[in-house]
C-alpha positions as a Markdown table, in Angstrom:
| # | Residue | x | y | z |
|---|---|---|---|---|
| 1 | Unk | 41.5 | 5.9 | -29.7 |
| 2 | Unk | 38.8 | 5.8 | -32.3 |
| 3 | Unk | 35.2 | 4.9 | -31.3 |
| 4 | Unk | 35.3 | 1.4 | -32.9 |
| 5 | Unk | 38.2 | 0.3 | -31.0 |
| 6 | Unk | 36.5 | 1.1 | -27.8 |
| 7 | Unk | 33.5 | -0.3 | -28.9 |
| 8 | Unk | 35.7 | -3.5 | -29.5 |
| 9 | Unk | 37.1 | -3.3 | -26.1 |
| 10 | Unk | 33.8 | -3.0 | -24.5 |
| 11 | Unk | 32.7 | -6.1 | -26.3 |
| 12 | Unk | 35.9 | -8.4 | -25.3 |
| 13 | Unk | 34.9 | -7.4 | -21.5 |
| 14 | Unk | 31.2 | -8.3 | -21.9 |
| 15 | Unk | 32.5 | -11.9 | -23.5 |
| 16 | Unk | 34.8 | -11.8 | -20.4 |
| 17 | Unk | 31.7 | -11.6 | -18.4 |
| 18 | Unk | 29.9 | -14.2 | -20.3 |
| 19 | Unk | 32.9 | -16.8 | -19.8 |
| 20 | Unk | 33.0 | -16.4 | -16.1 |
| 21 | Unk | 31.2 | -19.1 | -14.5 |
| 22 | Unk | 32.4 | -20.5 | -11.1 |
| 23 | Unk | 30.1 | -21.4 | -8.5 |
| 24 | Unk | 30.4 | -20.7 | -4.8 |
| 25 | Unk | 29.2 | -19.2 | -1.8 |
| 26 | Unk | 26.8 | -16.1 | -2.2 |
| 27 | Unk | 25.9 | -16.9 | -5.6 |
| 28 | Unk | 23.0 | -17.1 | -7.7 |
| 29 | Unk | 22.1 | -17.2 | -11.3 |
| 30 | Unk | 22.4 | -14.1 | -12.9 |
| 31 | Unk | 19.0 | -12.7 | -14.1 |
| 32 | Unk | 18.3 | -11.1 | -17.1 |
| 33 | Unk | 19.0 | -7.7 | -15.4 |
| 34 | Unk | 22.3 | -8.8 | -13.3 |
| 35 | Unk | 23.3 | -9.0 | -17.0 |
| 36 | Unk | 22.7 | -6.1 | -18.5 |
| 37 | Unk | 23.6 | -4.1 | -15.9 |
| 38 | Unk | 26.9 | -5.5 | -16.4 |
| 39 | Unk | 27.0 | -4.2 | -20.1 |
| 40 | Unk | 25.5 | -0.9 | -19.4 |
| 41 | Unk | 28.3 | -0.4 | -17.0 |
| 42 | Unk | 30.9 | -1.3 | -19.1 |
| 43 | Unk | 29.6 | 1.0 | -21.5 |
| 44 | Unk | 29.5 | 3.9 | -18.9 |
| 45 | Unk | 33.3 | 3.2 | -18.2 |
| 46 | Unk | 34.3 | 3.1 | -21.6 |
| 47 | Unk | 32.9 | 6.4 | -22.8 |
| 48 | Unk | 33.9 | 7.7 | -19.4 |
| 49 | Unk | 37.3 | 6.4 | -20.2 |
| 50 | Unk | 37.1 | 7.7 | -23.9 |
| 51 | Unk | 36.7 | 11.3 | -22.9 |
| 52 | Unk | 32.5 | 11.0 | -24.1 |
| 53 | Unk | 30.3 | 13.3 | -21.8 |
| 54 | Unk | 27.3 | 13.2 | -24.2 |
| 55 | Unk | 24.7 | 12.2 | -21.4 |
| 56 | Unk | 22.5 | 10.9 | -24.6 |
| 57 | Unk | 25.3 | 8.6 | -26.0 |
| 58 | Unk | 25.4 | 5.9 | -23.1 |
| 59 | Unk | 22.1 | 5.0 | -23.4 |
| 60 | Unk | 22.4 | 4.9 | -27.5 |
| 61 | Unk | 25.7 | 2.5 | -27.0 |
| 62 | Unk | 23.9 | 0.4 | -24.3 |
| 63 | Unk | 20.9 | 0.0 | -26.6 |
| 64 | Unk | 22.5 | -0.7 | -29.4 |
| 65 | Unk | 25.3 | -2.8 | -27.8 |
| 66 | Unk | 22.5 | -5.0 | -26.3 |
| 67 | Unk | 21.6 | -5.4 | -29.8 |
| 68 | Unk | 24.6 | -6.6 | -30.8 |
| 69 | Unk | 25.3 | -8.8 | -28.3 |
| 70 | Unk | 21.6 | -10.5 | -27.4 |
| 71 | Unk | 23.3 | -14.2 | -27.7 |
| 72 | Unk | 26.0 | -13.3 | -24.8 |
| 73 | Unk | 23.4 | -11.8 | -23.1 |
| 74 | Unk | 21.1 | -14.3 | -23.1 |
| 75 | Unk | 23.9 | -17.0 | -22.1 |
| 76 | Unk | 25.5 | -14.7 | -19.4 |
| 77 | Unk | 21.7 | -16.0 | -17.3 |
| 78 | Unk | 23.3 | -19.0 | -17.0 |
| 79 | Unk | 25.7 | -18.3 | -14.8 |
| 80 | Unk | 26.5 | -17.5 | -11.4 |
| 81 | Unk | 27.2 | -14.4 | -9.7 |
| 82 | Unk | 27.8 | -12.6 | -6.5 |
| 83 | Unk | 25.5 | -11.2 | -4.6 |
| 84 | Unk | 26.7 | -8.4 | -4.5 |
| 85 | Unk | 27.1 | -7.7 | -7.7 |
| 86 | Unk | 25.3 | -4.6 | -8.9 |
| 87 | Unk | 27.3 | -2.8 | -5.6 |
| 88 | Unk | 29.9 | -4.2 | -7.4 |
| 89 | Unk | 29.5 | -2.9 | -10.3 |
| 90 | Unk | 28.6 | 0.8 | -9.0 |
| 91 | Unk | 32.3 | 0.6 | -7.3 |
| 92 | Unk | 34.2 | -0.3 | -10.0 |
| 93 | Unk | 36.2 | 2.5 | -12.1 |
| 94 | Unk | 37.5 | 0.5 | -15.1 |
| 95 | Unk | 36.4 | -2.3 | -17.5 |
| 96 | Unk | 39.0 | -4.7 | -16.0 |
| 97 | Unk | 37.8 | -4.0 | -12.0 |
| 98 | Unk | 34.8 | -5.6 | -13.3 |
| 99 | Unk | 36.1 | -8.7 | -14.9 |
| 100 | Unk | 38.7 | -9.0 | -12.3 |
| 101 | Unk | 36.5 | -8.2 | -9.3 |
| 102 | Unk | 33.0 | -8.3 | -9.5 |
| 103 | Unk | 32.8 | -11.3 | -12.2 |
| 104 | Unk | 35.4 | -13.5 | -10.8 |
């Protein structure tokens, strides 16, 4: 897979993660940093995924992916997330764990 088309794939998970919005129990609204952890992860899993081990390319995606997608990011604070979320997030060992378990 070429570098573009993982790039796409990491942005169709962070619009996954901007869509999801149901409230519940052990929720609150996600901050600013709930957020962007969520992108930097999926950035992590993605390059993991890809075969990149360049320890100076995650942060160059994650900065420049944050970039890209300041609009989602600033709409994903409006909604609600677990709790437990960034434990979550440090568990899961693909894109779709994340939009299937931490962000449902």
């Amino acid at each position: 897979m070429t570098l573009g088309r993982e790039i796409r794939r990491v942005a169709t998970a962070a619009v996954i993660a901007g869509v999801v919005a149901i409230a519940g129990c052990h929720r609150h609204r996600a901050s600013a940093e709930d957020c962007r952890a969520v992108l930097d992860r999926l950035v992590d899993l993605e390059l993991k995924e890809s075969g990149y081990r360049d320890p100076a390319l995650a942060p160059r995606w994650q900065r420049e992916l944050a970039g890209r997608f300041e609009a989602d990011l600033r709409r994903c604070q409006t909604l609600r997330v677990y709790d437990g979320l960034s434990r979550c997030l440090r568990a899961a060992e693909n894109p779709e764990e994340i939009a299937h378990r931490c962000l449902k």
